[in-house]
N, C-alpha and C positions, 0 to 999 in steps of 0.2 A: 415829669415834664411840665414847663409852665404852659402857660396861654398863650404863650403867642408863638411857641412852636407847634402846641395843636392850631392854630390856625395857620401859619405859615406851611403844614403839612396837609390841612383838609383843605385850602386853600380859601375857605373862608370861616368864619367864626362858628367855631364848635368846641364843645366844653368836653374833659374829660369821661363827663356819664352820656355825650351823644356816642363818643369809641366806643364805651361800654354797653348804652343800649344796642347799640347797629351790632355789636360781636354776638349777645345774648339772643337778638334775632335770627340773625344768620343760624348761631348752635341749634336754637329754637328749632328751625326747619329745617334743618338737616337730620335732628332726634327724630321730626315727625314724620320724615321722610322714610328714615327708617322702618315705621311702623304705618306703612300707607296700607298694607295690606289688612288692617283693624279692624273689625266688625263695625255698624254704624253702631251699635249697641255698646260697645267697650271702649268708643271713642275717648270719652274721658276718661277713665283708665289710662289710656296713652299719652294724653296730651301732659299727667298729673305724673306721670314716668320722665316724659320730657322733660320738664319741668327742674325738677328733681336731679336729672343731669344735668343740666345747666344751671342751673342754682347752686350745684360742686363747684363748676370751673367758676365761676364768681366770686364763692366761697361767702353766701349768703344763704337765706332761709329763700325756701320754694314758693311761699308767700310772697316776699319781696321780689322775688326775682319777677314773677307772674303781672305784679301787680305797677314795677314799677319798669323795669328791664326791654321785655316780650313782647313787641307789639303784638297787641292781639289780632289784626287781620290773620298772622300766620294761622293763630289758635283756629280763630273760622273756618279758615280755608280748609283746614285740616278737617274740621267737625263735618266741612262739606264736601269731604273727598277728594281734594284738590291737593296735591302737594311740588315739592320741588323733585319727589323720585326720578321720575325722568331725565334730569337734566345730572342726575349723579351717575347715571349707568348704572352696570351692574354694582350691586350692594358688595360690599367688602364688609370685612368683621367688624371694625374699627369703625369705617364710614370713610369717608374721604381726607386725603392729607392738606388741610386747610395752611399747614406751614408752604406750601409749595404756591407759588406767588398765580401760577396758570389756571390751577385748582380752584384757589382762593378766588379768585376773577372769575371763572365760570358759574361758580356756587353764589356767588354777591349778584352777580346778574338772574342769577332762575331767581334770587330772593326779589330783587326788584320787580321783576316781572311777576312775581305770587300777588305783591303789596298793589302794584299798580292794577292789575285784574281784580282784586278785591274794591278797589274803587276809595 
């Protein structure tokens, strides 16, 4: 897709790696969510699992994904007990069906609201 259908869709100027950061975020907190129930102790452990999941669907190293992908306020939030669980309901196996446009919108908004409380 060029440039100036990401822009004409994000409706202003955003590059192919903002889609991609903004997705690997969202995935981000939705792994960590998964695992809110964590010890404060085994924290990282979970975040370095998370990680690792989404560094698959990218189809990149868990490094790069971390380093360039993840905004790290999720990683904090998480290290501070703070996650998006809530706003997923009950856990399902899988996690949530982010293909479903309603879904998608509910999960991008708890995200927003994780990034905006982290300040």
């Amino acid at each position: 897709m060029s440039q100036a259908l990401f822009e004409r869709a994000a409706g202003e100027e955003h590059t192919a790696k903002d889609f991609r950061t903004w997705n690997a975020t969202v995935l981000a907190a939705v792994a960590l969510a998964a695992r809110s129930q964590t010890p404060p102790a085994r924290r990282e452990r979970a975040v370095s699992a998370a990680i690792k999941t989404v560094a698959a669907y990218l189809g990149n190293t868990p490094a790069v994904c971390r380093a360039s992908y993840v905004d790290p306020r999720v990683i904090d939030r998480f290290k501070a007990g703070v996650t998006i669980a809530p706003a997923l309901g009950s856990p399902a196996t899988d996690g949530p069906d982010l293909a479903r446009p309603r879904v998608r919108r509910r999960v991008e908004s708890a995200v927003l609201d994780l990034l905006d409380d982290a300040g």
